[in-house]
N, CA, C and O atoms as a Tripos MOL2 file, in Angstrom:
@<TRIPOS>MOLECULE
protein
  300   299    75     0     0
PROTEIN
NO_CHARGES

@<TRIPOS>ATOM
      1 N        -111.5910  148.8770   87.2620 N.3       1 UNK1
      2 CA       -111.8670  149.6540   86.0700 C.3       1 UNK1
      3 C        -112.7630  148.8530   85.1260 C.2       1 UNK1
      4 O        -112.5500  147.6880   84.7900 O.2       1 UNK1
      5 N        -113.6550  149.5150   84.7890 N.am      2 UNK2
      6 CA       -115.0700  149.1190   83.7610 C.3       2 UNK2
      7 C        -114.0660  149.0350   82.4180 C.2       2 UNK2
      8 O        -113.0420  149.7090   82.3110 O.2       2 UNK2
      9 N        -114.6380  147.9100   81.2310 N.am      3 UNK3
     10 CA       -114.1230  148.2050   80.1160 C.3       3 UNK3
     11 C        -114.7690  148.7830   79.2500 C.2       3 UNK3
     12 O        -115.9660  148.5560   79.0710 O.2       3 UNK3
     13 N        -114.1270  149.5800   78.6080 N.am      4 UNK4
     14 CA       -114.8770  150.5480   77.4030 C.3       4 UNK4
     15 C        -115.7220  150.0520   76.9790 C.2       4 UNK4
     16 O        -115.5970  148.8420   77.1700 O.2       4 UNK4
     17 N        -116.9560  150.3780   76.2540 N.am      5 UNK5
     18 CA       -118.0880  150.2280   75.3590 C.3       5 UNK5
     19 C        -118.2000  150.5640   74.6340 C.2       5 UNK5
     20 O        -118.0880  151.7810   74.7740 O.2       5 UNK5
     21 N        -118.5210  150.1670   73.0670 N.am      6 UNK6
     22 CA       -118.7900  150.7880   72.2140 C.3       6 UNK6
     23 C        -120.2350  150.2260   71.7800 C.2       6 UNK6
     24 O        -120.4760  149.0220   71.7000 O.2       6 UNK6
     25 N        -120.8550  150.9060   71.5990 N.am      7 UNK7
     26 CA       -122.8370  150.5720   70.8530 C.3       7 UNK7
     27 C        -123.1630  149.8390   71.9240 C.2       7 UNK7
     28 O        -124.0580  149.0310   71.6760 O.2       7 UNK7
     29 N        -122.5770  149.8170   73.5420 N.am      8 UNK8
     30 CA       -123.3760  148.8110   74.8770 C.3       8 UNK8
     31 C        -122.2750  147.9510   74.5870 C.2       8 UNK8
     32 O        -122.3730  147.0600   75.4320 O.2       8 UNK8
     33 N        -121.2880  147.7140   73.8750 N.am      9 UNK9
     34 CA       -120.8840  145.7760   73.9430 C.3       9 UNK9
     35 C        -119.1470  146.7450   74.4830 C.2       9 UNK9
     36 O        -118.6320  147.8590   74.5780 O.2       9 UNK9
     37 N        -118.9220  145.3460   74.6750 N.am     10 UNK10
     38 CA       -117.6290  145.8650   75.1660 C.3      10 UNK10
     39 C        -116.7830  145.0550   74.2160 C.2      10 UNK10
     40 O        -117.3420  144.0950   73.6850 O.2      10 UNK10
     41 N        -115.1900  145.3570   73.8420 N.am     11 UNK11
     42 CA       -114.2940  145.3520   72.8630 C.3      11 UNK11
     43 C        -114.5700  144.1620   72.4210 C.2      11 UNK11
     44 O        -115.1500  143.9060   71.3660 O.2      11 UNK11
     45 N        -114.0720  143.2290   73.3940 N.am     12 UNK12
     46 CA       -114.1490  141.5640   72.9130 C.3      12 UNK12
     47 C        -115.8730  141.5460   72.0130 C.2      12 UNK12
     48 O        -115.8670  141.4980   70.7830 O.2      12 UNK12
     49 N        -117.0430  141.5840   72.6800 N.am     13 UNK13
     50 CA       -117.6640  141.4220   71.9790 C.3      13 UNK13
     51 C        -118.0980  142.2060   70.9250 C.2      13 UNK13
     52 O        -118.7250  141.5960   70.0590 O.2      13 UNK13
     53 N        -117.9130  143.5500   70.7440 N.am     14 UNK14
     54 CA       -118.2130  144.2010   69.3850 C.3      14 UNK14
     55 C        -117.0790  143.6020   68.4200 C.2      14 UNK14
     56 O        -117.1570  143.9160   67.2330 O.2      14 UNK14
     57 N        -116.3340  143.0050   68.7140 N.am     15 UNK15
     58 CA       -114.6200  142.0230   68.0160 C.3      15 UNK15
     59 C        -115.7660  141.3840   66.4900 C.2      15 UNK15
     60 O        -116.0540  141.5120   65.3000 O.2      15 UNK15
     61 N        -116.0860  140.4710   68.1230 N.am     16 UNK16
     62 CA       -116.4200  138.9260   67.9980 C.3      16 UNK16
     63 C        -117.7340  139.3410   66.7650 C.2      16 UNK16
     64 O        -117.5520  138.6500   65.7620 O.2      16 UNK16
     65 N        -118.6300  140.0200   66.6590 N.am     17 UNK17
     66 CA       -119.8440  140.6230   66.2610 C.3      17 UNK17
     67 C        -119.6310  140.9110   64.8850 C.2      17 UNK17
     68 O        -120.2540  140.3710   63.9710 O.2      17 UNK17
     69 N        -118.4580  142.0450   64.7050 N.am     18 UNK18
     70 CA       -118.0430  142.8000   63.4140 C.3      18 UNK18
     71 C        -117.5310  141.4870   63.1100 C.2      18 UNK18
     72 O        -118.3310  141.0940   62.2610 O.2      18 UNK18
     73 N        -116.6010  140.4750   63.3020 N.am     19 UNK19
     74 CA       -115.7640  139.5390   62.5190 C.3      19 UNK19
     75 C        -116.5830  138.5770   61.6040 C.2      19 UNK19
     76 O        -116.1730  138.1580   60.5210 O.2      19 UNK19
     77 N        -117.9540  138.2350   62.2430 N.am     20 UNK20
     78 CA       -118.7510  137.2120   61.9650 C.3      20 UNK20
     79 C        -119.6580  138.2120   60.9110 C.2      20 UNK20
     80 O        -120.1860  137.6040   59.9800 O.2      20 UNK20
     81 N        -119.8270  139.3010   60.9560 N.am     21 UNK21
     82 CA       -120.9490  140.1880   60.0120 C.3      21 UNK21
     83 C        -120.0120  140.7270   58.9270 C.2      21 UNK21
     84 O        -120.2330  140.7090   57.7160 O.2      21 UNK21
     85 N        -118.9940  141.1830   59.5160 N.am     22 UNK22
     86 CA       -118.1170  141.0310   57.7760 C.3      22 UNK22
     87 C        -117.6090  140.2540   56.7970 C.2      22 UNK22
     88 O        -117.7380  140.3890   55.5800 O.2      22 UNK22
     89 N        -116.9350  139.3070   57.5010 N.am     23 UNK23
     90 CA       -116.6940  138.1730   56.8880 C.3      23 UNK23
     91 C        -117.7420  137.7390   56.2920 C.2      23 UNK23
     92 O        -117.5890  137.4630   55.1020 O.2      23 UNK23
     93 N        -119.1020  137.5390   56.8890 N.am     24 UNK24
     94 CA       -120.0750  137.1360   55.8860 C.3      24 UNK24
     95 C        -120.7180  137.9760   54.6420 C.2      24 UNK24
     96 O        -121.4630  137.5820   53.7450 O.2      24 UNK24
     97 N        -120.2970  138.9720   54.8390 N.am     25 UNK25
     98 CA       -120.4600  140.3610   53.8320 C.3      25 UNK25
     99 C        -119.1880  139.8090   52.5020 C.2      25 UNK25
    100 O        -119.3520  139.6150   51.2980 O.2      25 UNK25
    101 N        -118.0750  139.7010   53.2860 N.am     26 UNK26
    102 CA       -116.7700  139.7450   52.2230 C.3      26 UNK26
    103 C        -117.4010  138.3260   51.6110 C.2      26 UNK26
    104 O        -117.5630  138.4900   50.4020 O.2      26 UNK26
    105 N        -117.7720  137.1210   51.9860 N.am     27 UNK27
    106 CA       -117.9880  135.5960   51.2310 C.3      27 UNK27
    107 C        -118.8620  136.4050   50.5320 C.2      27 UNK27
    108 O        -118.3820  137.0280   49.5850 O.2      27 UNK27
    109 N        -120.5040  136.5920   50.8830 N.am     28 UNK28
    110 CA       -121.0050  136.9720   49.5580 C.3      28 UNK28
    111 C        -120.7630  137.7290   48.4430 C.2      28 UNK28
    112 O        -121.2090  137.6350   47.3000 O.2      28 UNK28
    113 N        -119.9060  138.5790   49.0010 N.am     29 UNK29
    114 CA       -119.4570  139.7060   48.0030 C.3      29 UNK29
    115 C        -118.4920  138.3870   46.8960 C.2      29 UNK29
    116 O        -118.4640  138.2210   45.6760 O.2      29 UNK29
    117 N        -117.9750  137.8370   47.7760 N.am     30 UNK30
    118 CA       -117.0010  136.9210   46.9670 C.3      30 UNK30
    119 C        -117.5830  136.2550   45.7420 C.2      30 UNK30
    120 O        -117.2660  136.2150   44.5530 O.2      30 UNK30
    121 N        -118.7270  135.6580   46.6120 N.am     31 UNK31
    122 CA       -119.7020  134.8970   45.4560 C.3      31 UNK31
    123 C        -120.2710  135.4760   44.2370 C.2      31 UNK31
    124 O        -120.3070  135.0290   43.0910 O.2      31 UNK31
    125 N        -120.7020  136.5600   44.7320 N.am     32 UNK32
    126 CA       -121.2610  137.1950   43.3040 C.3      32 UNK32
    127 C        -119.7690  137.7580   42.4010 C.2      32 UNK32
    128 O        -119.7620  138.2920   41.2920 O.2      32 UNK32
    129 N        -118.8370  137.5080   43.0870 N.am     33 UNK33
    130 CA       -117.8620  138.1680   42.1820 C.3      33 UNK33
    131 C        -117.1900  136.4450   41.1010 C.2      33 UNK33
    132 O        -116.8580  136.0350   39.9880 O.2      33 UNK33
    133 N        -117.3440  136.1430   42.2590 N.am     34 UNK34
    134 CA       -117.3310  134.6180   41.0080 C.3      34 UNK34
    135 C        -118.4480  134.4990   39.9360 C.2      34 UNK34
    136 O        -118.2220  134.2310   38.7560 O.2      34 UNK34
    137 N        -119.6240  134.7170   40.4430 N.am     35 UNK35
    138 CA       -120.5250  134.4800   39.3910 C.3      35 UNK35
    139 C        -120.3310  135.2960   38.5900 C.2      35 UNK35
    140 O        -120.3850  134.8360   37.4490 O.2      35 UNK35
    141 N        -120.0380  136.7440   38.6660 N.am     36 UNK36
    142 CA       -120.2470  137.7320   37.5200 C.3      36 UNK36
    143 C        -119.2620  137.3550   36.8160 C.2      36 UNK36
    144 O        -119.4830  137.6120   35.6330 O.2      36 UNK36
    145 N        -117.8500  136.6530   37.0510 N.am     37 UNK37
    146 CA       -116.3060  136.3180   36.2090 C.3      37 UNK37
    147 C        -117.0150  135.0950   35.6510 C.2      37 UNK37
    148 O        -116.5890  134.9350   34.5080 O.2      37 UNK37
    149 N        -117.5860  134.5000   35.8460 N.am     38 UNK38
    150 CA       -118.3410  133.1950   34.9100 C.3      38 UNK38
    151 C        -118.9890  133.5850   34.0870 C.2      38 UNK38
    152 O        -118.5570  133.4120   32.9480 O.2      38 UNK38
    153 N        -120.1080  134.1790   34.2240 N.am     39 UNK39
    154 CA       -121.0290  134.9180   33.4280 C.3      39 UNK39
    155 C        -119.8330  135.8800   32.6720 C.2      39 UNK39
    156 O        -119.2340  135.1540   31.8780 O.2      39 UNK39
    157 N        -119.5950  136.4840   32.6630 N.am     40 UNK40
    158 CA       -118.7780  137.7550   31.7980 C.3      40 UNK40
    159 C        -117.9010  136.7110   30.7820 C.2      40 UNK40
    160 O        -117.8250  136.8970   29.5670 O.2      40 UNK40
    161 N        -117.1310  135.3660   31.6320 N.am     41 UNK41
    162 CA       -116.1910  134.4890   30.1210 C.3      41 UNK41
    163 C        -116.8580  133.7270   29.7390 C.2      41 UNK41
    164 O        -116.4080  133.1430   28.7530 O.2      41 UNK41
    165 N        -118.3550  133.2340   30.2610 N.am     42 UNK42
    166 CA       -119.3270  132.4300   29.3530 C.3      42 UNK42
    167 C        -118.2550  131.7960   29.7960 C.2      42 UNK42
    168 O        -117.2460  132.0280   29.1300 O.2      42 UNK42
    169 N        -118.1330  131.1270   30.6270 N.am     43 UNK43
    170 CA       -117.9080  129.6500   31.3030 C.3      43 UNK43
    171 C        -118.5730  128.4590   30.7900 C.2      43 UNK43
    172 O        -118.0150  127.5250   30.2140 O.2      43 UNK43
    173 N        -120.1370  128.6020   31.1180 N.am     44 UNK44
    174 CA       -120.8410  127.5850   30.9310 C.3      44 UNK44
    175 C        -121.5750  126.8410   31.9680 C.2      44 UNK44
    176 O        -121.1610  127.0460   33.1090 O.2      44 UNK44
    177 N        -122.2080  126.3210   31.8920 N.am     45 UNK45
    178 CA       -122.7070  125.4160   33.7280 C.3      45 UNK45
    179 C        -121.5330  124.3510   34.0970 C.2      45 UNK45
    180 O        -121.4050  123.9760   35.2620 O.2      45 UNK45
    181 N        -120.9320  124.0170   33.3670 N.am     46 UNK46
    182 CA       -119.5260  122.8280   33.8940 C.3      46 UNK46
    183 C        -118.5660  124.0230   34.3880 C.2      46 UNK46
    184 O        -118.1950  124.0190   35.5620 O.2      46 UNK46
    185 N        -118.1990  124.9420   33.6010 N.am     47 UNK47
    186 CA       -116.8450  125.8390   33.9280 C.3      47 UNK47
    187 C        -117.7000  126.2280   35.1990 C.2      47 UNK47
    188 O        -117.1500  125.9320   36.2600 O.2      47 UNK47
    189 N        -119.3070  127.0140   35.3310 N.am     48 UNK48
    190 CA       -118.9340  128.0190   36.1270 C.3      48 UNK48
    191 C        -118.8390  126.9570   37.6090 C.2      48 UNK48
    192 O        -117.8890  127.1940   38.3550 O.2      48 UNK48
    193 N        -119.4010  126.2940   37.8440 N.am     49 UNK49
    194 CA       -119.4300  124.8610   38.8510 C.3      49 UNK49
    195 C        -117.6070  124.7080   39.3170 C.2      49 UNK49
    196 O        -117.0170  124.9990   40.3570 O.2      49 UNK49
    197 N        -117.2310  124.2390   38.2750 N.am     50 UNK50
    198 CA       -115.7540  124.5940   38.7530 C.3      50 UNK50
    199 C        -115.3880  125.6860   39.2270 C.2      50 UNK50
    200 O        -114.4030  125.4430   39.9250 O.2      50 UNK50
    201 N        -115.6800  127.0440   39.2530 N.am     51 UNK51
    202 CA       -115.2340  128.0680   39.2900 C.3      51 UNK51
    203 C        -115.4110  128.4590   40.6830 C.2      51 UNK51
    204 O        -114.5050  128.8500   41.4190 O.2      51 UNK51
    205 N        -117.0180  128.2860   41.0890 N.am     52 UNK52
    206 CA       -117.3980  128.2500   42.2460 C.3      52 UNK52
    207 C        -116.5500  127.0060   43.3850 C.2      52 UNK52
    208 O        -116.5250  127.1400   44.6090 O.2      52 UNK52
    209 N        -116.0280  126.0500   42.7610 N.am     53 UNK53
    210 CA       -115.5090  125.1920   43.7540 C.3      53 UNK53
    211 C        -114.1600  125.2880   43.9240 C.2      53 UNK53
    212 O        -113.6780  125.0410   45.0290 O.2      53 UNK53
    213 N        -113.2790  125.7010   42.7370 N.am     54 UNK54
    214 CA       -111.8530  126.3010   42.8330 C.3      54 UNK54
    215 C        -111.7130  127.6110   43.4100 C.2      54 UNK54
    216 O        -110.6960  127.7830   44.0830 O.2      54 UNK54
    217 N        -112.6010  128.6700   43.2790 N.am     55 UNK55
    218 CA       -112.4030  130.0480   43.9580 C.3      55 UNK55
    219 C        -112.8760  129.8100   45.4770 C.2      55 UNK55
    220 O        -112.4230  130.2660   46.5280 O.2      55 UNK55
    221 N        -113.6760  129.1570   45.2860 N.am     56 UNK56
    222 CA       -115.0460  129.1050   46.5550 C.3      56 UNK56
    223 C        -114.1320  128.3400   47.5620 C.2      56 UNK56
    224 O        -114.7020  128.4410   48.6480 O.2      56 UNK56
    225 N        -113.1420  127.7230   47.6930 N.am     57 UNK57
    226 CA       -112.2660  126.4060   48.3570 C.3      57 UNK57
    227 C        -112.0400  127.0510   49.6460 C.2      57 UNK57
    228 O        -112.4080  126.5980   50.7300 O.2      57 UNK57
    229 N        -111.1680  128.5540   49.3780 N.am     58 UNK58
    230 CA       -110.5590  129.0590   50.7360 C.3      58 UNK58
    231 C        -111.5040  129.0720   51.5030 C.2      58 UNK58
    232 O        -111.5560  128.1930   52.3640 O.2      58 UNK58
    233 N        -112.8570  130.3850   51.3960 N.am     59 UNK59
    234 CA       -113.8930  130.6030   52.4480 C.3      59 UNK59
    235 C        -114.1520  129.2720   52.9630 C.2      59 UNK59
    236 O        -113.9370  129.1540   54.1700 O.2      59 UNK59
    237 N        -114.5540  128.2600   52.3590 N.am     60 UNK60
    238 CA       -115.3890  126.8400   52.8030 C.3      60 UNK60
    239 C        -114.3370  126.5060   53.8120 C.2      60 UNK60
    240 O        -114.6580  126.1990   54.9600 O.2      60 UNK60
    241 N        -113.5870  126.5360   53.5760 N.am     61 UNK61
    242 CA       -112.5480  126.2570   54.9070 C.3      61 UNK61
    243 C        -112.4640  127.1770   56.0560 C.2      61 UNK61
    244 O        -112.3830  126.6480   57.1640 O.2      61 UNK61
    245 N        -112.4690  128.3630   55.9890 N.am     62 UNK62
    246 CA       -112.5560  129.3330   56.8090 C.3      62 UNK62
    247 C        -114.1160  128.4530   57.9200 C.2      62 UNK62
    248 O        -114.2240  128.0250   59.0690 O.2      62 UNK62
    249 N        -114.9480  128.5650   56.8140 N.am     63 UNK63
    250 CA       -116.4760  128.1900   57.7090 C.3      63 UNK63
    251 C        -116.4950  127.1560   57.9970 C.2      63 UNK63
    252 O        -117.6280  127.0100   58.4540 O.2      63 UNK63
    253 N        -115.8750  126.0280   58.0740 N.am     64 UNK64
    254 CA       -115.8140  124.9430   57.7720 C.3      64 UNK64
    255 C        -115.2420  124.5770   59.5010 C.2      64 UNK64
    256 O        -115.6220  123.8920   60.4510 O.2      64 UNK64
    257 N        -114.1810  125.4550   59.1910 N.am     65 UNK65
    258 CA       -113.4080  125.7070   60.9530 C.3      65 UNK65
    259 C        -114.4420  126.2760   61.9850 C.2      65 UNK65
    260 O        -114.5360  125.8330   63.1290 O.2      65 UNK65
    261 N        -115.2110  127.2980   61.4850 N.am     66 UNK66
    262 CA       -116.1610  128.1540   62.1250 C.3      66 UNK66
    263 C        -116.8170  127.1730   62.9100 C.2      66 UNK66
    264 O        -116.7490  127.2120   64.1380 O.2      66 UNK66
    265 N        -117.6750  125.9830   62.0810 N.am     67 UNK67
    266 CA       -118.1330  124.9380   62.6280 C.3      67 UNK67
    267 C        -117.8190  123.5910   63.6090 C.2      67 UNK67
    268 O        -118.5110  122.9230   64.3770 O.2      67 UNK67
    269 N        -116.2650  123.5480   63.1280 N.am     68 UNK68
    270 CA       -115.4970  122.1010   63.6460 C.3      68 UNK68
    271 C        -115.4610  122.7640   65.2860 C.2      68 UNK68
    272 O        -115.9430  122.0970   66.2010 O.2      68 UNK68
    273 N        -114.8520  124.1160   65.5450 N.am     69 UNK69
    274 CA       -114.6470  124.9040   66.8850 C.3      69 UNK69
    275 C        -115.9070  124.6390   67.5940 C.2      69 UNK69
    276 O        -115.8940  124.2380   68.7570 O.2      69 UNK69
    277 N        -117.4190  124.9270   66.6850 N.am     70 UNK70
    278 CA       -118.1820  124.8880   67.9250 C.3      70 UNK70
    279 C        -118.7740  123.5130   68.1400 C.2      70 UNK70
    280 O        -119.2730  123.1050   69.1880 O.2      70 UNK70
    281 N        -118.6540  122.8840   67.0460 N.am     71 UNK71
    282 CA       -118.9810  121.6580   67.3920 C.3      71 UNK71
    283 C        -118.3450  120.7740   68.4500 C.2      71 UNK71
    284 O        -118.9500  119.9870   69.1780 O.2      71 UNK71
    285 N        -116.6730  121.0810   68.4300 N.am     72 UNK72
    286 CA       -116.0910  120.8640   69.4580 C.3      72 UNK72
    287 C        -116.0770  121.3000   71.2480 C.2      72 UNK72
    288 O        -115.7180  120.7950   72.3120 O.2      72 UNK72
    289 N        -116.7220  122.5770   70.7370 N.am     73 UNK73
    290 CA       -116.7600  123.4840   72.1290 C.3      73 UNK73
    291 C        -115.1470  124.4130   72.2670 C.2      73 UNK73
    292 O        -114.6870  125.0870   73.1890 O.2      73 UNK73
    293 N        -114.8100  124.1940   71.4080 N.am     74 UNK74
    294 CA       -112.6640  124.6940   71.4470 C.3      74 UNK74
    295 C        -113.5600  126.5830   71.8050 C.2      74 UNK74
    296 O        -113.5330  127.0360   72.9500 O.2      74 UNK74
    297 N        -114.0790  127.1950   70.9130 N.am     75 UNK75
    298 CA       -114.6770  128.3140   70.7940 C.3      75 UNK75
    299 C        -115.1330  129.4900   72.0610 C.2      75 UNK75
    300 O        -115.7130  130.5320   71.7560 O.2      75 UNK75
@<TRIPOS>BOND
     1     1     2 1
     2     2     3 1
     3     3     4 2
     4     3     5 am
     5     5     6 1
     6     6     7 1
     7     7     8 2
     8     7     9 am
     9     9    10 1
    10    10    11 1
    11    11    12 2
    12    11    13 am
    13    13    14 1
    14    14    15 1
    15    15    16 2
    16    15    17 am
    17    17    18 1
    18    18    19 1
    19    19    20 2
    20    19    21 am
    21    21    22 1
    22    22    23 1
    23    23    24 2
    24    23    25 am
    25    25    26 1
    26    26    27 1
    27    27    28 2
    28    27    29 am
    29    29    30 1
    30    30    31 1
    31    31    32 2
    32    31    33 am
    33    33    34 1
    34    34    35 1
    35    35    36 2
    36    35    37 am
    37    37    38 1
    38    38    39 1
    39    39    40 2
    40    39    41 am
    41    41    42 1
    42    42    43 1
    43    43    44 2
    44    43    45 am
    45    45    46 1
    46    46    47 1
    47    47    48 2
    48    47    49 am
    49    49    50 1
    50    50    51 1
    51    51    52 2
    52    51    53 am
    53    53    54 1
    54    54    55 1
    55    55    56 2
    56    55    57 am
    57    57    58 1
    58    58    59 1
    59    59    60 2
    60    59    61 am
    61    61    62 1
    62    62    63 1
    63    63    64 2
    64    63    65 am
    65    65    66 1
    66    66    67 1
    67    67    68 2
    68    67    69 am
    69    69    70 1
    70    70    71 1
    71    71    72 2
    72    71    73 am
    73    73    74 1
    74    74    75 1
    75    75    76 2
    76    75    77 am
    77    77    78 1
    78    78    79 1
    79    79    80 2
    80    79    81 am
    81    81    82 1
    82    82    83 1
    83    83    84 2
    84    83    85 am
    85    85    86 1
    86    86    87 1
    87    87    88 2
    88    87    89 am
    89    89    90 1
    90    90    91 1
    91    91    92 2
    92    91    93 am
    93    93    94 1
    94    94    95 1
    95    95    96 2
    96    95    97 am
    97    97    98 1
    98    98    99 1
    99    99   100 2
   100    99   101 am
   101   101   102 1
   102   102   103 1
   103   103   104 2
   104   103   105 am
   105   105   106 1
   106   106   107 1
   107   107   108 2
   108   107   109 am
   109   109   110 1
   110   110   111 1
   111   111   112 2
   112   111   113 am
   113   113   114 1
   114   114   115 1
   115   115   116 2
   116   115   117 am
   117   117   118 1
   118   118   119 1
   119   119   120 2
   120   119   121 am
   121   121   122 1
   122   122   123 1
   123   123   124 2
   124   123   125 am
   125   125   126 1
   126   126   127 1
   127   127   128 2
   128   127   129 am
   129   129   130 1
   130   130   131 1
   131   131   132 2
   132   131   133 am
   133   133   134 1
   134   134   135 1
   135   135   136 2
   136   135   137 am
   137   137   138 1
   138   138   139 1
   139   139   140 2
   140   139   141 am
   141   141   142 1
   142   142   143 1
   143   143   144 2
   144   143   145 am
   145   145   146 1
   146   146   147 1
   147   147   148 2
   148   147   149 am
   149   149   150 1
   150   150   151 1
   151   151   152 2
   152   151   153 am
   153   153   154 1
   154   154   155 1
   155   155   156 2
   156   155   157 am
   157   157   158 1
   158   158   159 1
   159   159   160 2
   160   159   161 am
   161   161   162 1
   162   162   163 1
   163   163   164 2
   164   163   165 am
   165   165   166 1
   166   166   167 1
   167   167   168 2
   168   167   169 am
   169   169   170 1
   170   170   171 1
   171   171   172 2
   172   171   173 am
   173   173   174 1
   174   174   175 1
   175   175   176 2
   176   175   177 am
   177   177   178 1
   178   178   179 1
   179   179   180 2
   180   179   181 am
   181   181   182 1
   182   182   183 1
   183   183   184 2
   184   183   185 am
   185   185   186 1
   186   186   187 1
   187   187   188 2
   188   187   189 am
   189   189   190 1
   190   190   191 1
   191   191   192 2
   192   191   193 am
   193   193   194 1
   194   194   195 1
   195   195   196 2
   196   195   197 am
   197   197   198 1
   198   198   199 1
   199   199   200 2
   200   199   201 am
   201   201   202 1
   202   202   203 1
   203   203   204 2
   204   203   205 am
   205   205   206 1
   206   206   207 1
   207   207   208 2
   208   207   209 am
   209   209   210 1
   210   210   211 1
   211   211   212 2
   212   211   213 am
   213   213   214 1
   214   214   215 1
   215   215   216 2
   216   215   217 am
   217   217   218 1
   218   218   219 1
   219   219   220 2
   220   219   221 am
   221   221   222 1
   222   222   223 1
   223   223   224 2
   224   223   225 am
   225   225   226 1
   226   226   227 1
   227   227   228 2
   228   227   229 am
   229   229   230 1
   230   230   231 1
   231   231   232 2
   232   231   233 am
   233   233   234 1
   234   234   235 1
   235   235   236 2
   236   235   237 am
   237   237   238 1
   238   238   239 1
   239   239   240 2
   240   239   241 am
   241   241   242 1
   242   242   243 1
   243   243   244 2
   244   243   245 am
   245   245   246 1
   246   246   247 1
   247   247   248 2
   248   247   249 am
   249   249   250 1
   250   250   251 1
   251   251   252 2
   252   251   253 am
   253   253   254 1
   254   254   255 1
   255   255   256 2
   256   255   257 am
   257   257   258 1
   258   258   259 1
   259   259   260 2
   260   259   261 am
   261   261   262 1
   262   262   263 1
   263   263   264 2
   264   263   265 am
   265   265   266 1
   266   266   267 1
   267   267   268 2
   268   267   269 am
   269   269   270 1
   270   270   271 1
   271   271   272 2
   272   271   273 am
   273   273   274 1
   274   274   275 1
   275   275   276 2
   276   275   277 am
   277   277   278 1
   278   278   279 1
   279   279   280 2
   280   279   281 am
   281   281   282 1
   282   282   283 1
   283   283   284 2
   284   283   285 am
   285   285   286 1
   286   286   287 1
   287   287   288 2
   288   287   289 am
   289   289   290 1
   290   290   291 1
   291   291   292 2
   292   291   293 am
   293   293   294 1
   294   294   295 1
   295   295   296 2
   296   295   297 am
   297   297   298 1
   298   298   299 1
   299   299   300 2
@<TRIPOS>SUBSTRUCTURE
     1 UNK1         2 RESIDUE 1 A UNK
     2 UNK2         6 RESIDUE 1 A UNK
     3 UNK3        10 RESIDUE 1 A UNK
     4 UNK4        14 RESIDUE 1 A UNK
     5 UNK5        18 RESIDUE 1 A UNK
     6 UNK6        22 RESIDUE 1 A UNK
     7 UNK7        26 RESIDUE 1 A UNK
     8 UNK8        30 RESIDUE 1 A UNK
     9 UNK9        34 RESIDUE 1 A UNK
    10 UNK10       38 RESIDUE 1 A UNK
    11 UNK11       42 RESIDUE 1 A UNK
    12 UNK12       46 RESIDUE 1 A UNK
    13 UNK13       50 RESIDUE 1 A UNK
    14 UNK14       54 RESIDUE 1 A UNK
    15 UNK15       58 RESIDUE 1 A UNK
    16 UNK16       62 RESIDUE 1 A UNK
    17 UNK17       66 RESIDUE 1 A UNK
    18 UNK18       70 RESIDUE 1 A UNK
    19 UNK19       74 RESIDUE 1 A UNK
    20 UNK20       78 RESIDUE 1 A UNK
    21 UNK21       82 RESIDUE 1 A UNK
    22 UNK22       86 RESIDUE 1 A UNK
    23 UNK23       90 RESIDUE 1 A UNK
    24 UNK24       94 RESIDUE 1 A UNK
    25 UNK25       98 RESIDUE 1 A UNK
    26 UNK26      102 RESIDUE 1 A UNK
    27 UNK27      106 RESIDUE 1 A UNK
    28 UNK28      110 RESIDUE 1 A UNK
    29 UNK29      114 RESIDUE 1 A UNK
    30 UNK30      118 RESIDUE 1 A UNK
    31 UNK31      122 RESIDUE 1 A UNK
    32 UNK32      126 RESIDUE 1 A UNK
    33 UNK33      130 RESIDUE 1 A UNK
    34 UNK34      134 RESIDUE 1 A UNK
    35 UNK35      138 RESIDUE 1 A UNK
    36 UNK36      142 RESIDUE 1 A UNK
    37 UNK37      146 RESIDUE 1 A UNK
    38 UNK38      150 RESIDUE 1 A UNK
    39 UNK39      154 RESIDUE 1 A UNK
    40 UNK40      158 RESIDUE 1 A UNK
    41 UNK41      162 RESIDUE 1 A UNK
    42 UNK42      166 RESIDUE 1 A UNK
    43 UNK43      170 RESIDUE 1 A UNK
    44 UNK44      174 RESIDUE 1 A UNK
    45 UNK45      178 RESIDUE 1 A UNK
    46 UNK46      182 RESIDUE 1 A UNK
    47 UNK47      186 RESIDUE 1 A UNK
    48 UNK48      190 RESIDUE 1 A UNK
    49 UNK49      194 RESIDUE 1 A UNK
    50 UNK50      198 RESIDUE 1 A UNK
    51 UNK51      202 RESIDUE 1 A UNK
    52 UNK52      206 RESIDUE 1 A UNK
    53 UNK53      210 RESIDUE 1 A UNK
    54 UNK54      214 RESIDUE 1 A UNK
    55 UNK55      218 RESIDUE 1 A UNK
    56 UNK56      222 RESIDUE 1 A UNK
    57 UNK57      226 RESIDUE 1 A UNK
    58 UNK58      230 RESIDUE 1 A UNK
    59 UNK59      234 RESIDUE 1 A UNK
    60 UNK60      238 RESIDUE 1 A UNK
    61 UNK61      242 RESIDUE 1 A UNK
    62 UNK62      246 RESIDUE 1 A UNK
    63 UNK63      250 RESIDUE 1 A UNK
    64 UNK64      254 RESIDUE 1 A UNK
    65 UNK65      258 RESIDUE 1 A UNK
    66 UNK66      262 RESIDUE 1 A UNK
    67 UNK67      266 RESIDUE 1 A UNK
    68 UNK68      270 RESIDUE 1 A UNK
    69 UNK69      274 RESIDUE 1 A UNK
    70 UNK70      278 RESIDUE 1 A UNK
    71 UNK71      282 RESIDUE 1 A UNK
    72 UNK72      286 RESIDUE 1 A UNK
    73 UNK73      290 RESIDUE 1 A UNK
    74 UNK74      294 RESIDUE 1 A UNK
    75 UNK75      298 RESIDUE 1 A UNK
């Protein structure tokens, strides 16, 4: 038995495809949502710097792994 297709790719890879194109959709979205909460409390260039590195912490880790996997070959 053939495995299903969806758009030509089959499950695993339309997975693998959507995970990497949303996720990078949701970080930027993230980013500008930090910047606009800086900008809107007048942070400042010190606050908003922090802001970006205290909000910004989780994703960087997320990608951070993204990288250690292929650098390793684990992936």
């Amino acid at each position: 038995m053939e495995d299903p297709l969806i758009f030509g790719l089959t499950i695993a890879e339309f997975e693998d495809i959507s995970l990497k194109v949303c996720f990078t959709a949701l970080i930027l979205y993230m980013l500008f949502i930090i910047g606009n909460l800086a900008k809107e409390s007048k942070a400042g260039r010190y606050g908003t710097v922090w802001m970006f590195i205290a909000l910004g912490l989780g994703f960087v880790g997320f990608v951070a792994k993204g990288f250690i996997q292929k650098f390793m070959g684990i992936e």
